[in-house]
N, C-alpha and C positions, 0 to 999 in steps of 0.2 A: 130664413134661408139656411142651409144645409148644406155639408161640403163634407164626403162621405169617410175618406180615410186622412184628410190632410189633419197635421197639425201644427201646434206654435202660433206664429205671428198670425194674423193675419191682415192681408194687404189690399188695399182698395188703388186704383189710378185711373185719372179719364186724362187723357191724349194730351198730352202736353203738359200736364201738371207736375209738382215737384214731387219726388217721395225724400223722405229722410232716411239714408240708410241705417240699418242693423248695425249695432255696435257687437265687440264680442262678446258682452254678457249675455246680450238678444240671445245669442247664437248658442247661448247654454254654454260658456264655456271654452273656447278657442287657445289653445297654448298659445306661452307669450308670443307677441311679435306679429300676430296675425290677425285681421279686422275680417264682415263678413260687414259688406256694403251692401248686401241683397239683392232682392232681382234685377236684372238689366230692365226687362218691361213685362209687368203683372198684367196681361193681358190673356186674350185667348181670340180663337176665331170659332166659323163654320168649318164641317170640314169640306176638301174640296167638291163641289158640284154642289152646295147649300145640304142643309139638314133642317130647316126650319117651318114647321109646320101649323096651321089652323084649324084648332079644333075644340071640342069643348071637354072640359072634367068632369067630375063625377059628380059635383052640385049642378052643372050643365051651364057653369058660363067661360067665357069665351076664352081660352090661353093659345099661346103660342109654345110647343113643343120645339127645344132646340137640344140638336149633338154639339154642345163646344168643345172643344180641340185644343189643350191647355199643357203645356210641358210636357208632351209624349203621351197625357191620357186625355180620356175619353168622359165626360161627364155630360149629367142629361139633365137640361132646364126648362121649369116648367114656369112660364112666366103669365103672369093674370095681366089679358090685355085692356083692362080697365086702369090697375091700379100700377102697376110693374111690381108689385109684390113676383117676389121668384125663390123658389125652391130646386136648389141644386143637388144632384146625387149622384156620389160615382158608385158604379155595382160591384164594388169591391172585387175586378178584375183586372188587374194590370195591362197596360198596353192598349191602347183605345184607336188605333189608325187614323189617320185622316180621309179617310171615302164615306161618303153619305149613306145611311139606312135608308130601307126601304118603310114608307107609310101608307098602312093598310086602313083606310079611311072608314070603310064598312065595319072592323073591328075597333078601330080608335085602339090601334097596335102599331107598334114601332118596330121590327126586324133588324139587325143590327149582330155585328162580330166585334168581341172583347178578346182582348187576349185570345185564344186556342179554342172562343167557344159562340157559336149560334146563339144571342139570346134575344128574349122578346120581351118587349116594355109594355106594360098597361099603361095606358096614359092616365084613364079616369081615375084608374086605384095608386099610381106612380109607384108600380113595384115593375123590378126587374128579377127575369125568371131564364136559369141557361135551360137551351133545349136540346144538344149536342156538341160534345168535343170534335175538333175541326183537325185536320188527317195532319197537320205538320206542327211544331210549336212556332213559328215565327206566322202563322197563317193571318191572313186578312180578308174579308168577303168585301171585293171590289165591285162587287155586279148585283141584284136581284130583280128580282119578278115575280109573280103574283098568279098562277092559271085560275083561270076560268073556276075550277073546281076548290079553290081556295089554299092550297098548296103555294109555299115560299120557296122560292130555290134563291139558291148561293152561289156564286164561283168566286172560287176563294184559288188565293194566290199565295206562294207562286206555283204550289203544284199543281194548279191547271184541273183539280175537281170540281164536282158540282155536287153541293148537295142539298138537301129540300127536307122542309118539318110541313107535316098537317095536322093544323089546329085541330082538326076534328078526332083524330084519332091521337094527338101528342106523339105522333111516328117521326124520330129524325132518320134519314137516311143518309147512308156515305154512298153516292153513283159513282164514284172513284173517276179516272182520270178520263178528260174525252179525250187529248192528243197525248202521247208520247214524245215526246220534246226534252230537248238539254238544256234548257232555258229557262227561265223562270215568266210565269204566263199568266199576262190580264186576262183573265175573265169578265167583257164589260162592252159593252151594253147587252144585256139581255133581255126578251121579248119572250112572252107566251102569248101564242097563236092560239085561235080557234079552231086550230085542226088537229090539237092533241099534243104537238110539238115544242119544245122551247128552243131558241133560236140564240145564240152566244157570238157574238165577236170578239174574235181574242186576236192578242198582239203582245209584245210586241218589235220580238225578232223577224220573225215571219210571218204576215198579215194572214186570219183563216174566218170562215165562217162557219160555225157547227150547227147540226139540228140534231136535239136528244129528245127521243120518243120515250118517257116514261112509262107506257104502258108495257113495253115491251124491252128495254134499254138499246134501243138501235141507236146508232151513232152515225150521221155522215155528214162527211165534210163537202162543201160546197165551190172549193174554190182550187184548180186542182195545181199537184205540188210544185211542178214546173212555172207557176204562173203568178206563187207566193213572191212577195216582195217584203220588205222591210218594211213596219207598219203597223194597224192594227184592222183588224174588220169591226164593222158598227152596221149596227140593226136599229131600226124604227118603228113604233106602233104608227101606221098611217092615223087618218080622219075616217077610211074607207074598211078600220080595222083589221088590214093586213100587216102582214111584218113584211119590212122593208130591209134588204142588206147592201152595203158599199164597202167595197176595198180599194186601196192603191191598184191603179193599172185593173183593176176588176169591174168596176163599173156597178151602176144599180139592177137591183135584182128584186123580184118577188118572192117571197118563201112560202109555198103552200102543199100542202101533203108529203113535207120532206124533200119536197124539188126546188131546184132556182130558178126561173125564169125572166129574164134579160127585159127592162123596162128601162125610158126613158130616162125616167124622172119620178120620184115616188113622189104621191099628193102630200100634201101640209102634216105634219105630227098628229097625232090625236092632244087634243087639249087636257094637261094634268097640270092644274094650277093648286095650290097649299098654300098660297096663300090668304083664301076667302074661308070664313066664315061660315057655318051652317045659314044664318042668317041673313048672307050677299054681303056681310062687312070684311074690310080685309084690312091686310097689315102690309108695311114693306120696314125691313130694316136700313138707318141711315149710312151703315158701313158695314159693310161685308164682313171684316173683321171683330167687327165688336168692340173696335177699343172705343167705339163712343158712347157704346152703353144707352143704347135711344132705339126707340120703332115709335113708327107714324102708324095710328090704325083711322083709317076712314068708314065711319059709319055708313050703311048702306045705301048708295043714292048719293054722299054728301060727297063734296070736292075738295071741303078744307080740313086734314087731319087733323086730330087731337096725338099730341108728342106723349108718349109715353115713356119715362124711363126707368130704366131699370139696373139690377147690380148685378153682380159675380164676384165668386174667389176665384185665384188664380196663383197658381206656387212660383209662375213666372214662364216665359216660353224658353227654346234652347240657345244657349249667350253660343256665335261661332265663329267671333272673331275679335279680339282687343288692338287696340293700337294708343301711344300718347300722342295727344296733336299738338300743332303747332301753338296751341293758345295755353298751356300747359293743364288743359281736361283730357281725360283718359274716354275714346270714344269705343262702341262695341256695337255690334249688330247681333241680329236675334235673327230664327226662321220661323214661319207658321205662329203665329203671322210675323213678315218680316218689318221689322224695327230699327230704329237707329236712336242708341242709349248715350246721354253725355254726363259722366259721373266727375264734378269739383271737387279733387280733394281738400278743397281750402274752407270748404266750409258745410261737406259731406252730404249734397244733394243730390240726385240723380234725376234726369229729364229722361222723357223718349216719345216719337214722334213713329207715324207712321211712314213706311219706304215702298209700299206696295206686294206684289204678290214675290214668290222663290223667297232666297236667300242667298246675303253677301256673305260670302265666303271666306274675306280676306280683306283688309282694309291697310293702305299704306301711307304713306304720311311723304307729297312730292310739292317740296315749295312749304308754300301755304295752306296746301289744301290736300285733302285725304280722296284715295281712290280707292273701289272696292270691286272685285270680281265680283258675279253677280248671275248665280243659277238661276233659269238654266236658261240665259239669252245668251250666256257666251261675251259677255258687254264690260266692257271698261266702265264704269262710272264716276261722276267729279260730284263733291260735297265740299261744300266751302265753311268752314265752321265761322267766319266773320260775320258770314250772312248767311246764314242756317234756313233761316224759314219763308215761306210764300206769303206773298199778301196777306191771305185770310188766318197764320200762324198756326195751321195744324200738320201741314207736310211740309217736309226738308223738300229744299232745292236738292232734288237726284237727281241729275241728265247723262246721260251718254256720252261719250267726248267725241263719240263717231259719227256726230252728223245724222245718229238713225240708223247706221249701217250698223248690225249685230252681229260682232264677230266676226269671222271670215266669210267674206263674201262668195260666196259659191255654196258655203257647206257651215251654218254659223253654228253647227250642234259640234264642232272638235273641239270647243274649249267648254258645252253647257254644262260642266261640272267642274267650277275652277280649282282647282287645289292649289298654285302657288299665284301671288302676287308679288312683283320687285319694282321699286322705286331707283332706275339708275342713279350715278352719282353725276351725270350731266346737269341732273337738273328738268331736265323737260322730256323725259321718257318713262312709261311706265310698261311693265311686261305681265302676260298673264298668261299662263298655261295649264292644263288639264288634262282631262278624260270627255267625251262626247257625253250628254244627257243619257242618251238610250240606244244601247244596240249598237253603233259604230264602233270598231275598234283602231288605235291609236289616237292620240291628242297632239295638239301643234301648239307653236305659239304665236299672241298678237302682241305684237310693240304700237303702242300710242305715244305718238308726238303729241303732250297734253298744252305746246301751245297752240298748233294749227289746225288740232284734231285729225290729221294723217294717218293714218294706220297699214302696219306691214306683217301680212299673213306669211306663217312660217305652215305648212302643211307638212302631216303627216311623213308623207314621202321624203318630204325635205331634210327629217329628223329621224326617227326610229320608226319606220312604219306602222309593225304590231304593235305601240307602247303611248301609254302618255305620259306626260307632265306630273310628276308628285311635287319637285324641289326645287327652286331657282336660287342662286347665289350668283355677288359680281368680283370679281377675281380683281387681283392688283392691275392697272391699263384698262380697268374695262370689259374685258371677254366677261361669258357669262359661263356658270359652271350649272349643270342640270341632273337631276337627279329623276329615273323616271319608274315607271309603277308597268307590271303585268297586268293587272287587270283590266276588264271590260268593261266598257259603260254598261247602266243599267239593262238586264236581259239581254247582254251579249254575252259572244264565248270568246276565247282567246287561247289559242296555244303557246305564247307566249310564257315564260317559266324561269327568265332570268333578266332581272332589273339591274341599271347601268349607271356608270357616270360619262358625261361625254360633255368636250369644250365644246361651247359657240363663240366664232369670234365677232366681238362685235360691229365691227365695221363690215367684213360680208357677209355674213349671216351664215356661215358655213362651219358645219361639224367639224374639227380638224384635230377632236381625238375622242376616242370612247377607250374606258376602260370598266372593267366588272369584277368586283369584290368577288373573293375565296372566300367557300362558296358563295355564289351569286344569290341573294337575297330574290323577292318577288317584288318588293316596295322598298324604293328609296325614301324615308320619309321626311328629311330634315337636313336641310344645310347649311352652317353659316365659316364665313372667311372671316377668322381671327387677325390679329395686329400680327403673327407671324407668317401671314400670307401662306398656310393650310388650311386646307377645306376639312372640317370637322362637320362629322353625318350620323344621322340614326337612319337603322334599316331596319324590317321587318326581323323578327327573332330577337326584339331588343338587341340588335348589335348596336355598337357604336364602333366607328373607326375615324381614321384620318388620312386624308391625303395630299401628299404632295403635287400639287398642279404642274411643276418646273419640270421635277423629275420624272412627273407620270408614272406614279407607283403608290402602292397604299403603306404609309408604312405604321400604323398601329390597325389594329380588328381587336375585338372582344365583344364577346356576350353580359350584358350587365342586365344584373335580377335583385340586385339588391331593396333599389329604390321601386320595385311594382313595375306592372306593364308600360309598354310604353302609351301617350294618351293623345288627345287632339282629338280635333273637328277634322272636319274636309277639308281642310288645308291646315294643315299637322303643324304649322309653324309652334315649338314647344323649347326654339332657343333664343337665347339671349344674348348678347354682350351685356358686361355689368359695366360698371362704371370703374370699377377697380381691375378693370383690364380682361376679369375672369369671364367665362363665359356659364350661365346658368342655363337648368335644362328641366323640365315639368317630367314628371313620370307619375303614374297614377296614385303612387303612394309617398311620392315625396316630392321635395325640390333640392336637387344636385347641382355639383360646381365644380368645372370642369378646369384645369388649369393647361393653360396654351404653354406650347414647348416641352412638358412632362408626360401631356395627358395624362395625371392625376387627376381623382374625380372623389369627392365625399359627400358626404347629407349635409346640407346646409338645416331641414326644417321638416316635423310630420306636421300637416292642417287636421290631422287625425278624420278626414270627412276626403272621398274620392277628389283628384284634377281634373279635370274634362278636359281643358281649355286651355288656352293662354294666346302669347304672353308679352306683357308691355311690362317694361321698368320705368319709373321716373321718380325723379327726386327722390332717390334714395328707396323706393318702396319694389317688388315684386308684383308685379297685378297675373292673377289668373281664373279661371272661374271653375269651381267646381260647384256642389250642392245638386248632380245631376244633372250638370250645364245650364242652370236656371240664376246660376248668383253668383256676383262679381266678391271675390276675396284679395285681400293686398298681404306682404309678407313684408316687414322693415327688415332690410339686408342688414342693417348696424346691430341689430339683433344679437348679440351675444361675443359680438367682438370687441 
């Protein structure tokens, strides 16, 4: 087995097992005072929509071709479905996305976007070969398809191109943009028709259906502008081999010679299954994700599988949230795949369990038991660490505390991007606010009653219309103090341009002051109520300020650069309260100490390696994760004092 640019340690884990964390010598080295626990969960998955292929190699027996999707890259395994011998190799291309290549069965060729570039996998030979640089550097190919004539096409995101390589000639081509849009634009699902046409649904600000004539480069749109809605368009190879397209509010259509015409109902898919065999044998995998490291392959005719299993490395997926619990273990969540990690500092173990699909955002500690926001259902969820596991001890007890209800009832995408979670000090309230998943502009927020499961939708309008949720804090009495963000969920726009603080009072739920920092920041991103009952905050431009809640006035601002960028996940939470009163604050190249009533602020520590993450304290320790958000590190505060 083969793991192409990693180095160091290397980490093995099947689903529930122990790891022994990294000590700092592992770690090469760690200034004093600083431990590197390692990964939260060394796993990996498929990427979204599978990538897992049946086919044969170059001696011609039987492997399973898989994209796994491991710390932000992309690596390609080649596993023998006899034996599980497996041969992993990344192409030495940073950035590997989570969307599925395309497999070209006639060639025993993989199609696939690395980093900035079109490349194509041999399978039989397992080399990886680029075949054009892709028009944007943050580019990803969401979409492909295959004509007739052997030609690959791409739409690659977000700028809404298309472009196509043919193996016969090694031609890649840029067909540049098919809409003009302000948006950043799926390209996905696309179809090549028998009539010369390739057929794209894109999404997904404004729902459209395009047909691009390569012969010619004619472009047109299907779906006309008045009629677009928020959405995406999706196209279909029928059984009857036509392409099929559907939009919101558009209905089903036929695409043939570049035109649409209005059908009931398209017939059934054309049948492309990858998972059989040349031979009629086939495989299924036990877990979509891969943390269990097993496929079932059924010999041809036969009904009882032989278990296959198999390995992988893995440098760890992204750690996006810390918290200490109430059983005094430091618990974390990971995304892609998402996980829930429980690291004892008593005796430096680390467990993690599967959570299912997205990622928790946020994780807070209400009572006994820990609650997590949770991309992108918009959903409160309860984790009980007493009783952590199911029956059969591979998944955590994760439920909902809404009964099923996801979010706000009407519109459950205003909070599918959670960025803050608060654990009131009642006791039995937990709040969650955000940015929508996709395209909606403003966030709200939901208050759960975590003993009746109750829940009270704060809407948009209710709050800052154009704006969402970045920062929650709870004021002395209760009220709630909110910090919020100009931007747009994912592929929306916003004219919004200036981010705020604004009271909620708690008992009626009503705004009852906004105020906005000189000059007005875009992102609030952090806020916490010190023991002298100011709200201290970071905002975008690395500021830091402070404010007086009483007076309704800001009375410290400054730019601080000392300590590196400022850092964080999707819910920025990067402060502390320390134990010695101070309040402590994660910045990408250090950790700072902020003193309440002076606002003084100094370096406490470099990890000399980037923060991503953070942040929990307990007994005496600092927890935050950096190592490219893959690994849990602790900092001891007594450290030099």
């Amino acid at each position: 087995m083969r793991l192409g640019d990693l180095s160091g340690k290397q980490i093995f884990l099947l689903t529930g097992f122990l790891f022994v964390g990294a000590t700092a010598s592992d770690a090469g080295g760690l200034p004093e005072g600083f431990e590197d626990h390692g990964p939260g969960a060394p796993v990996g998955q498929q990427t979204f929509g599978g990538s897992a292929f049946a086919t044969l190699d170059g001696d011609g027996d039987r492997i399973v071709f898989m994209k796994l999707w491991a710390g932000g890259r992309g690596y390609y395994l080649f596993i023998d479905a006899e034996t599980g011998e497996t041969e992993q190799i990344h192409p030495g291309i940073g950035g590997g996305g989570g969307w599925p290549p395309l497999f070209v069965r006639e060639r025993n060729r993989v199609y696939d976007t690395m980093g900035a570039w079109l490349v194509e996998v041999d399978v039989a030979a397992r080399e990886v070969r680029r075949l054009g640089e892709l028009p944007s550097g943050r580019s990803l190919g969401l979409g492909h398809t295959v004509a007739p004539d052997g030609v690959v096409y791409t739409g690659v995101y977000p700028s809404g191109n298309l472009v196509s390589y043919d193996p016969d000639t090694e031609r890649f081509t840029d067909h540049g943009r098919l809409l003009e849009e302000n948006w950043d634009q799926y390209l996905r699902p696309m179809e090549a028709g028998r009539d010369g046409w390739i057929y794209i649904g894109i999404g997904q600000n404004r729902a459209q259906v395009v047909g691009y004539r390569p012969s010619d480069g004619e472009i047109r749109t299907f779906i006309p502008e008045a009629e677009r809605v928020s959405g995406s368009g999706a196209v279909l190879l029928g059984e009857d081999g036509e392409v099929y397209a559907n939009a919101p509010d558009w209905g089903w259509h036929r695409l043939s010679d570049g035109e649409a015409v209005p059908v009931e109902r398209p017939p059934s898919a054309a049948g492309r299954r990858h998972d059989v065999f040349p031979d009629g044998s086939r495989f299924r995998l036990s877990s979509q994700d891969l943390a269990a490291r097993r496929m079932e392959v059924f010999d041809a005719g036969g009904d009882e599988p032989q278990v296959v299993r198999f390995d992988y490395e893995s440098p760890g997926v992204p750690i996006y949230t810390l918290v200490a619990g109430p059983d005094g273990r430091i618990y974390g969540a990971t995304g892609n795949p998402c996980h829930l990690f429980r690291f004892d500092p008593a005796n430096a173990t680390m467990e993690d369990w599967q959570l299912g699909g997205g990622h928790v955002n946020q994780l807070v500690v209400q009572g006994d038991k820990l609650y997590g926001g949770k991309y992108s259902q918009g959903s409160i969820y309860e984790l009980d660490p007493y009783n952590l596991l199911n029956e059969a001890e591979t998944r955590v007890r994760f439920r909902s505390v809404q009964d099923g209800h996801y979010g706000f009832r009407g519109n459950p995408d205003m909070v599918g991007r959670p960025y803050a979670v608060l654990a009131h000090s009642d006791g039995r309230h937990v709040i969650m606010g955000g940015n929508p998943a996709r395209v909606e502009i403003g966030g709200g927020l939901l208050i759960v009653d975590v003993a009746d499961g109750g829940t009270t939708a704060l809407l948009p309008e209710d709050l800052v219309p154009d704006q969402g949720v970045m920062a929650l804090a709870e004021l002395p009495g209760g009220d709630l103090i909110v910090g919020s963000t100009t931007a747009a969920a994912t592929a929306g726009t916003s004219e919004a341009s200036e981010a705020l603080l604004y009271r909620l009072d708690w008992e009626t739920h009503e705004v009852t002051g906004r105020w906005k920092p000189d000059p007005a920041p875009r992102h609030i991103r952090d806020l916490l109520v010190a023991g002298d009952g100011l709200v201290y905050g970071l905002a975008s431009g690395n500021r830091f300020f402070v404010f007086d809640p009483e007076a309704g006035e800001f009375v410290h601002d400054e730019e601080v650069t000392r300590y590196g960028p400022q850092t964080g996940s999707q819910a920025r939470r990067t402060m502390a309260a320390g134990p010695d009163g101070n309040i402590y604050v994660l910045f990408r190249d250090a950790i700072a100490r902020i003193e309440p009533g002076t606002f003084a602020h100094r370096e406490v520590a470099r990890p000399g390696t980037a923060i991503n993450a953070g942040i929990a304290i307990h007994e005496g320790r600092l927890y935050f994760v950096a190592g490219g958000r893959l690994r849990l590190y602790s900092y001891d505060l007594s450290h030099g004092y």
